[in-house]
N, C-alpha and C positions, 0 to 999 in steps of 0.2 A: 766475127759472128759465127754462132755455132750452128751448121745445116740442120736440121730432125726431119727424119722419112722412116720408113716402116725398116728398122734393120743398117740407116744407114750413122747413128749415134757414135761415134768412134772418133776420140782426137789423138794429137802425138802428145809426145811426153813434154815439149814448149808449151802446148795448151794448158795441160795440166799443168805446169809450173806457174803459169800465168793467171790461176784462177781467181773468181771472186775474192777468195776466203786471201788470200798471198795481198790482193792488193788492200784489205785492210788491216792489213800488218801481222795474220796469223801466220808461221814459218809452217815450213812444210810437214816437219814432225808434231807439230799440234792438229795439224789436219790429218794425217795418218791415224792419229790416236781416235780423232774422234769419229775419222768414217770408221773404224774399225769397231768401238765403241757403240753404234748405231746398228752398225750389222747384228752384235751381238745382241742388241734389245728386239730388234728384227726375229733370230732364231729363237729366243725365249720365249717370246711371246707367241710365237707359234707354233711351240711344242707345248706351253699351257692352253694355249685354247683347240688343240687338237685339229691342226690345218696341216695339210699334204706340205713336202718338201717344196713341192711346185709355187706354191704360195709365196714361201718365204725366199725362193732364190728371187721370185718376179720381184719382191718387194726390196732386195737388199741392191738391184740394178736400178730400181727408180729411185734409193736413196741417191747411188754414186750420179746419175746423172741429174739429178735436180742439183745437187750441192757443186756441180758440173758448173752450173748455171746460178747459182748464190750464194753466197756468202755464209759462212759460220757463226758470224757474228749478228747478222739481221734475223736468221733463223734458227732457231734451237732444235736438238741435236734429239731430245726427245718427243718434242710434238711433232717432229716431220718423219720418224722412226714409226711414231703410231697411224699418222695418217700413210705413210708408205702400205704397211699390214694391212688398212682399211680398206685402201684402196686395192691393192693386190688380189686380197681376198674376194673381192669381187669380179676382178678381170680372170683369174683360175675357176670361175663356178663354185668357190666353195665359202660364201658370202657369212660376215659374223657383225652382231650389233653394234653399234657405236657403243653403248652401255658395255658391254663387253672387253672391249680392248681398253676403254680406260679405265675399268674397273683392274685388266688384268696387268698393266702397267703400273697404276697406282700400287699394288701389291708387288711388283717388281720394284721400285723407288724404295720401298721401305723396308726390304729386305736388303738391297744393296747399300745402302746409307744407313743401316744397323737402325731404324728408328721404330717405333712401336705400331705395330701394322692395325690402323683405325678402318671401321667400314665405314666405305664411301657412301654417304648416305645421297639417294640420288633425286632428292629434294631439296637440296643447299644450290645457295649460288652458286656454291665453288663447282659443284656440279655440271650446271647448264654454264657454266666461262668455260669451262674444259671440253665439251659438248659442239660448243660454237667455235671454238678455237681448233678442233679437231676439223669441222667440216672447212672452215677458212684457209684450213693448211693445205686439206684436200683439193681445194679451189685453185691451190699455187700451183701445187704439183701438176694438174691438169693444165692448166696455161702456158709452163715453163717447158712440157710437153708438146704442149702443141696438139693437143689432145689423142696423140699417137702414142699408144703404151704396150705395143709391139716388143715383145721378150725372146730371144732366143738364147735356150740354154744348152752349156755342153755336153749337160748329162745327155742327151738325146743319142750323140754320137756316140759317145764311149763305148755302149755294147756293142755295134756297129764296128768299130776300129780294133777293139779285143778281136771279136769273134772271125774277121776277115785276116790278122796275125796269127790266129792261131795258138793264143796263150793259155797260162791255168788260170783256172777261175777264181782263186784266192787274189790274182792280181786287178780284178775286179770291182772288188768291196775296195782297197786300197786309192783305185784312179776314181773312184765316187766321192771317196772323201776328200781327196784331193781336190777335186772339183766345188764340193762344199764350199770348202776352205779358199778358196779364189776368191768368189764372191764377196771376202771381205776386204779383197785392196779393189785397186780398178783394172783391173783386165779386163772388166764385163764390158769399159768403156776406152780401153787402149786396140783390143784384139777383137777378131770375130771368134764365134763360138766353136767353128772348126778349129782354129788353132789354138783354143786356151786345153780344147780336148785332148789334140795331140801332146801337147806338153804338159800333161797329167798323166797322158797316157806313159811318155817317155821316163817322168820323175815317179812313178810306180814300177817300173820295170827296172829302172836302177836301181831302188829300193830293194826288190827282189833277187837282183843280179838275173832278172831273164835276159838271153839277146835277142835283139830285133834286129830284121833285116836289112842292109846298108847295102848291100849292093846288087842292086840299084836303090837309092834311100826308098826306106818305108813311109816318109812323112808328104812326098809327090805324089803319090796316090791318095794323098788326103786333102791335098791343096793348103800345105804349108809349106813354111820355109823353116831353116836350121835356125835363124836369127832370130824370130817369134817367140819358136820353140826354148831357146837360151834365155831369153828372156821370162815367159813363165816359168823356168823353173830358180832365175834368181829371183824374182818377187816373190813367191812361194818360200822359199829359204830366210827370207831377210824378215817374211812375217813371221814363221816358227822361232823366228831370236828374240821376238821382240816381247814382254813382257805382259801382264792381261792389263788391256785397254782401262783408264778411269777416265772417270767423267772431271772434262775441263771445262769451268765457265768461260766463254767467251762470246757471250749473246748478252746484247742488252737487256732485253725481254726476260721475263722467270719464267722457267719451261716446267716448272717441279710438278709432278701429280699427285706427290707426300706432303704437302702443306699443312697445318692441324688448319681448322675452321676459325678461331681467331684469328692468325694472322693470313688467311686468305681476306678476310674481312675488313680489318685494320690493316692501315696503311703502312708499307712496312720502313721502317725508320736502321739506318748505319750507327751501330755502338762499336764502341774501340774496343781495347782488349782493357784497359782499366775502368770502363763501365758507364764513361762521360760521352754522351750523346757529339759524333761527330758534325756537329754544326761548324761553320764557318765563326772567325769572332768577327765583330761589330765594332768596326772603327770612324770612330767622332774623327770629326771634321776640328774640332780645336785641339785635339790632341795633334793630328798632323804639324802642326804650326811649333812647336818644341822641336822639331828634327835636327835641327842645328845647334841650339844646345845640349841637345843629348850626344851629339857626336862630338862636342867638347869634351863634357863630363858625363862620361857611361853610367858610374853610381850613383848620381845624383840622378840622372835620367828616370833609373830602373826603382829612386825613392816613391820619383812624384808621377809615374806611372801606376806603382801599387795605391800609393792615396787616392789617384785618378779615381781607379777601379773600384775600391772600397766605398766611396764616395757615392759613384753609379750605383754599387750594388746596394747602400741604404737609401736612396730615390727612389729606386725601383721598388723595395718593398714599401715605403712610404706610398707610394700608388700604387701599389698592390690593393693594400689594405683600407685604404680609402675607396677603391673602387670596388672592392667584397662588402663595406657598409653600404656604401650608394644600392648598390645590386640588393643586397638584404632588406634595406628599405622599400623598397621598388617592388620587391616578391610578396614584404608584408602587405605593400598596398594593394597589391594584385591580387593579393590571397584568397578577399572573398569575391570577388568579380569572379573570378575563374570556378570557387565553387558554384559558387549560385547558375554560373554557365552548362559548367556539370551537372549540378541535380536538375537546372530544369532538360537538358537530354536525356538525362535516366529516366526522367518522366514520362517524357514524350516516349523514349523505347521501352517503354516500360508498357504503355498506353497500345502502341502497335503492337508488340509480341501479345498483348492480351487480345486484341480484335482480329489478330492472325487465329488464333487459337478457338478464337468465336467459330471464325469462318471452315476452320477447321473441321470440330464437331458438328454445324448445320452438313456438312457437305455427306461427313458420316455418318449421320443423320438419315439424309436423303437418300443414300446408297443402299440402308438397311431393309428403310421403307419398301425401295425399287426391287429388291432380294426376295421378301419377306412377299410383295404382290408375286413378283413370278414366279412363284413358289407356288400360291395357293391357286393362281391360274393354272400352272401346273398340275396340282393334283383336279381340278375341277376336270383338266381338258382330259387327264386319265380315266377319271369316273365315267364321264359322260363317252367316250371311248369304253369302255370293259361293259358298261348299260347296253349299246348297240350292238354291242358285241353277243351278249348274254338273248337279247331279243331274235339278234335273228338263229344262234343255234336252236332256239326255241322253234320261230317258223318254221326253219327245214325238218326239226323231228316232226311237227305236227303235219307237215305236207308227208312224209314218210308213211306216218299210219294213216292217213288217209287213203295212202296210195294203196297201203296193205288193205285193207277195210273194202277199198272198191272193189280189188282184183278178190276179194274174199265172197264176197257177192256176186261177182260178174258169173265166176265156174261153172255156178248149180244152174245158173239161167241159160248159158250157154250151153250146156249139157243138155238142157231140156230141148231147144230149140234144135239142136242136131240130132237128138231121138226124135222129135217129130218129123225132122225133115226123115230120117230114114223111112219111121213109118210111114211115109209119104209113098217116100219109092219103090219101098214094097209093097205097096197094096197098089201101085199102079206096075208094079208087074207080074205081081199073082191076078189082078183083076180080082182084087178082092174089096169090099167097099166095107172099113172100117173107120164108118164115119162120126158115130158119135165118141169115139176116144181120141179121134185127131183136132175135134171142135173144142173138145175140154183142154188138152195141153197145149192148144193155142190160145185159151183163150187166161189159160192159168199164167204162160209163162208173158203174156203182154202187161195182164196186169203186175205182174213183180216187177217190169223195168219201169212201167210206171209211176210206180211207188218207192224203187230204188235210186234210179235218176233223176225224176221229177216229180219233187215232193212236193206238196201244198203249203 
C-alpha cells in the first residue's frame, strides 16, 4: 500500500517494478514509452494553450503518480494526460476551459496520426462523451490522490545551488532543462526535489566541464547523497538514448480525440486485412458429430464440409428473402395507417402553429394599443404642464407691473405729504400761520390715496 501526505509520494525502484501496469502483463519498456509519451502530450499542450512551465511540470508529476497507482491498460494514456493539464491548471492559478484542452488535444491527435484536422464541433455527442469523460478522469485522479496534490519542484532549488557554487550563468539555462527533462521518467516519484536538483545540477557542470567543490563534497550542504546523485544522472542518460516516445495501444477503452463523427456514432466493428468482417464462425451442433470420420478421411472430410456450407449459405438466403417479402408485405399494409397517422398530426400542428400565431398578433396587438395610449397620455400630461407653466409666467409679469404702477403712484403722494409735513414745521417755528395752503395739500393729497388705494 502506497502512503500519500503533502511531499511524502516517493517509492523504491521494487515498487516501481511492481506496478499496476507490470501486473497486467505491460513489461517495463512499454511503460517507459508511454509515461514518457504522456509527458510529451502534457508539454504540448501547454505551450499551445499558453500556461507557465509551472503548470506543466505539476501536471507531468500527477501523471507519474496516478499511473503509480493504475494500470495502463484500465486507463488511457491520453484522457488521463488531458485531465492531468486540467487539473494542474488549476492548482498553479492559471485555470483553462474544459472546451479548451480538448479542443487542443483533439488538434494534437490529428496532427500526430497524420489525419485530416476536422473542427470539433461542440454540439455533437462526440463532444459532450469527451467532456464527461475528461471530468470522470479528473474525479480518479483526485481519489487516487487522496485529494493531496502537493508539487514540489526542482526548479525552485537550482538558482539557489548555482548561485551559493558560485558558477557561470550559461550553466544555468542548461541545469533548467535538464530538469525539464526529468519530469518525463519518474524521479519526480523515486527522489525528493532537493536531489533530482543536485543531479541536474552536477550533469550540467559535466557537460560544461566546470569543477565543483569535493573537498568537502558540495552535495552535503544540500542534503544529498553521491548515490541519488548517480543515479539522476543515469536515468537522464538512458532517456536521451531512447528514441521519440509513440503511442501504444494498450487500454481497453478508445482514448482517441480524432475520431471522424461516424464512427464516434456507430458502433465500431474489427475488419482483417482482406476486408471480411472478423466474426467468429458458427459451428452446428450436427456438423460436430462427423469428427471421427473426418479424422479417417481428411478429403472426404474437407468435400462434405464445403457442401455443409454451401448448403447453409442457400437457406440462409432462401430466409433471407422470404422474410424481405413478409416485411414488404407488412409495410404495404402499414402504408396507409401510418399515413393517415401522419396527416392527421400535421393537422393538428398545423392547427396549433396557426392558433400560436393567433395568440401572437392579439398580444402585439395589445402592446401597440398600451404604446400608442402612453404616448398620447404623454403628450396631454406635457400640454397641460407647458399651459401652467405659460399661466403663471403671466401672473408674475402681471404682479410686476403692478408692483411698478403702485410705486409709480405712491412718489408724488408721498412727496406731497412730506412738503406738508415740512411746511408744518416751519410755520411752527417761524410762528407763522399759513393756514389755508396747509388745509388744501391736506386735503388734496388724502383724497389721491383715496382714489388710488381704495377705489369704488
Amino acid at each position: 500500500m502506497i502512503y500519500t501526505a503533502i511531499d511524502t509520494f516517493y517509492l523504491s525502484e521494487e515498487q516501481l517494478k511492481n506496478s499496476p501496469s507490470s501486473k497486467d502483463g505491460i513489461n517495463e519498456a512499454t511503460e517507459t514509452i508511454l509515461r514518457i509519451y504522456g509527458c510529451d502530450l502534457i508539454q504540448e499542450c501547454g505551450i499551445l494553450l499558453k500556461l507557465p512551465q509551472a503548470v506543466m511540470a505539476t501536471g507531468q508529476v500527477l501523471f507519474h503518480r496516478f499511473y503509480c497507482k493504475k494500470s495502463f491498460a484500465r486507463f488511457n494514456v491520453k484522457r488521463v494526460a488531458a485531465s492531468c493539464v486540467w487539473l494542474a491548471s488549476k492548482l498553479e492559478e492559471s485555470p483553462r476551459k474544459a472546451r479548451q484542452v480538448i479542443i487542443v488535444f483533439h488538434r494534437m491527435e490529428c496532427r500526430r496520426e497524420n489525419l485530416p484536422i476536422e473542427h470539433l464541433d461542440t454540439s455533437l455527442k462526440k463532444y459532450a462523451d469527451l467532456k464527461m469523460d475528461l471530468i470522470r478522469t479528473e474525479r480518479h485522479l483526485l481519489k487516487e490522490m487522496g485529494f493531496i496534490c502537493h508539487v514540489e519542484h526542482p526548479h525552485k532549488f537550482i538558482s539557489n545551488y548555482l548561485a551559493t557554487l558560485e558558477t557561470p550563468p550559461e550553466l544555468r539555462q542548461e541545469a533548467w532543462n535538464l530538469a525539464n527533462d526529468s519530469l518525463r521518467t519518474t524521479l519526480c516519484v523515486r527522489f525528493k526535489s532537493e536531489v533530482v536538483a543536485c543531479g541536474v545540477v552536477y550533469a550540467a557542470a559535466r557537460r560544461f566541464q566546470v569543477p565543483l567543490p569535493e573537498n568537502p563534497p558540495w552535495w552535503k550542504a544540500f542534503d544529498a547523497d553521491k548515490s541519488g546523485i548517480d543515479e539522476v544522472c543515469r536515468v537522464l542518460a538512458h532517456l536521451y538514448s531512447l528514441p521519440k516516445a509513440q503511442y501504444i495501444h494498450v487500454c481497453k477503452e478508445t482514448g482517441s480525440f480524432a475520431t471522424s463523427n461516424r464512427s464516434w456514432e456507430s458502433p465500431h466493428q474489427s475488419i482483417s486485412k482482406d476486408g471480411s468482417s472478423a466474426v467468429p464462425p458458427i459451428i452446428d451442433e450436427s456438423s460436430t458429430g462427423k469428427g471421427s470420420s473426418a479424422a479417417v478421411n481428411p478429403e472426404a472430410s474437407k468435400d462434405e464440409v464445403i457442401k455443409a456450407a454451401l448448403g447453409k449459405l442457400k437457406e440462409s438466403k432462401k430466409s433471407d428473402d422470404e422474410s424481405k417479402s413478409t416485411s414488404n408485405g407488412g409495410e404495404s399494409r402499414e402504408e396507409p395507417e401510418s399515413k393517415l397517422i401522419l396527416d392527421t398530426k400535421s393537422e393538428i400542428g398545423g392547427e396549433r402553429i396557426k392558433e400560436r400565431e393567433r395568440d401572437r398578433e392579439r398580444e402585439r396587438d395589445r402592446t401597440r394599443r398600451d404604446h400608442e395610449r402612453g404616448r398620447e397620455s404623454d403628450r396631454e400630461r406635457g400640454r397641460e404642464g407647458s399651459e401652467r407653466d405659460r399661466d403663471r409666467v403671466k401672473e408674475r409679469n402681471q404682479r410686476s407691473r403692478d408692483r411698478g404702477k403702485d410705486s409709480g403712484q405712491l412718489l408724488p403722494i408721498l412727496f406731497r405729504c412730506y412738503m406738508s409735513f415740512s411746511f408744518c414745521c416751519f410755520s411752527l417755528r417761524t410762528r407763522i400761520i399759513l393756514f389755508p395752503e396747509m388745509v388744501f395739500l391736506l386735503h388734496r393729497t388724502h383724497r389721491e390715496i383715496q382714489t388710488s388705494f381704495f377705489p369704488r
